[in-house]
N, C-alpha and C positions, 0 to 999 in steps of 0.2 A: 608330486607330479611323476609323471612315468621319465621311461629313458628320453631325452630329448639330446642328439647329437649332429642336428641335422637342419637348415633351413624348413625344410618338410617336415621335420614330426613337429617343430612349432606352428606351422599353419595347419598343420593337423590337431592341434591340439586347442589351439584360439577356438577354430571352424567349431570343436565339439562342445564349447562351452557358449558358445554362440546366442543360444535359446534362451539361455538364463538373463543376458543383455535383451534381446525382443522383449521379453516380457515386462520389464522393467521400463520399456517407451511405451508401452501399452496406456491407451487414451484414461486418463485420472477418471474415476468417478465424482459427480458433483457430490456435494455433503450440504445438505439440508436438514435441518431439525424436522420435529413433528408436524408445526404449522406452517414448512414448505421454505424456512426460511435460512439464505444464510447470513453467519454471523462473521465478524473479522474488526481485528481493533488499527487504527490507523493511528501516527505519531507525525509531527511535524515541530519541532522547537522546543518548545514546554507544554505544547496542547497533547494530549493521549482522547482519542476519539474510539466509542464503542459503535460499533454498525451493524446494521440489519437490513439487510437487503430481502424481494418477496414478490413479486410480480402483480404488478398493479396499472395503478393508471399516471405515475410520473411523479405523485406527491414524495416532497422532501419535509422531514419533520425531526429539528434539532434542539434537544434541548426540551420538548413538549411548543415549541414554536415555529410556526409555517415558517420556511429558510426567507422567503423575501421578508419576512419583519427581525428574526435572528439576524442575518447577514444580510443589511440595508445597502450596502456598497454594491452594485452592481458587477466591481471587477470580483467580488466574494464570492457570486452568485455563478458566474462565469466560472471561477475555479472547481466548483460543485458539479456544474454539466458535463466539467472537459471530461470525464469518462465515458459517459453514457455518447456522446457525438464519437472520440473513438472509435468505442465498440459496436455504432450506431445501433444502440438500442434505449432511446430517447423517448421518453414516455412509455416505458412498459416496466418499469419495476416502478415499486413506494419504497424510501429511506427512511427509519426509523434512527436516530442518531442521539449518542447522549456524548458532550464532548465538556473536558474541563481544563484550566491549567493553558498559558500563555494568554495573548491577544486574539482579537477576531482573526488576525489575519493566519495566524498559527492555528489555531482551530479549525479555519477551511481550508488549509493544507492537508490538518489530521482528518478529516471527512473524505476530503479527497481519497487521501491515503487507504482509507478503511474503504470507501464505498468500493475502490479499484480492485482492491483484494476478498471483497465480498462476492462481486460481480465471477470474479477468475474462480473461485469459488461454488459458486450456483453455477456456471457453465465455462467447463474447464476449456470449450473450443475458443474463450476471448482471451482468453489468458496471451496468444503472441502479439493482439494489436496491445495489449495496455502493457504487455513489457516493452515494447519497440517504445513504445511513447514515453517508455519511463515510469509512470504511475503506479510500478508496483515496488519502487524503490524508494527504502522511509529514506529520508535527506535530515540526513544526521548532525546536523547544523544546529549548535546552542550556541547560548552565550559564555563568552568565557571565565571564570570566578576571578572577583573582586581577589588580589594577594594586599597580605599586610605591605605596608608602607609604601603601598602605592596609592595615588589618587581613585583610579578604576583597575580595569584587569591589569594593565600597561603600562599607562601613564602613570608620568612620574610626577611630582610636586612641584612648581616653580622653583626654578636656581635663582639664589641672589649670590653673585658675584662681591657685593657686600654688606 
């Protein structure tokens, strides 16, 4: 750095470096493949979800299975939309989804996951409603390992006093 002795030559100095910050808030470009599509992997417990997001007519397909016969629970189905109602763009993309590892409900978490950051992804203007909402933060939440000479991760074995 130059001589700096002075209140002023540091805001002289910030000011001249200024440009190098603008640029760097400059609006992201999207990142789509060849076939228009973006990709992004979603996590939620033990589930690891791959996603594909692509502009279409609303279909979700997880697994090579329509999501209402994959995720028969209705509250499942719900968790899958909450992005697209967000970012209110409901019906204009197809989900392409391959998800493995934990339960259903872990899995539409990790879909979740993935579709949110596919979506911020294909168009970086939705990115502040699905951060404000959350949706683009993995929820790091496992189970905790089984230790020896414990019953489970914790508990301990029944005490007999004799």
């Amino acid at each position: 750095m130059a001589d700096i002795k002075s209140l002023d030559d540091l805001k002289s100095a910030v000011a001249g470096s200024a440009p190098a910050a603008a640029e760097s808030a400059a609006p992201k470009a999207p990142q789509r493949d060849s076939l228009g599509r973006s990709y992004a992997t979603g996590k939620r417990k033990d589930a690891v979800a791959r996603v594909w997001v692509k502009p279409g007519s609303g279909k979700v397909v997880v697994n090579g299975k329509e999501m209402a016969v994959y995720f028969a629970r209705p509250v499942l189905q719900m968790i899958l939309k909450q992005p697209f109602q967000i970012a209110n763009v409901e019906g204009q993309f197809d989900v392409f989804a391959t998800v493995a590892g934990g339960g259903l409900s872990g899995q539409a978490g990790a879909v979740k996951h993935g579709i949110s950051k596919a979506l911020q992804l294909y168009e970086p203007s939705l990115r502040p409603a699905l951060k404000a909402a959350g949706f683009l933060t993995r929820d790091s939440r496992v189970v905790e390992r089984k230790k020896y000479g414990k019953a489970k991760a914790r508990r301990s074995f029944q005490f007999s006093k004799r």
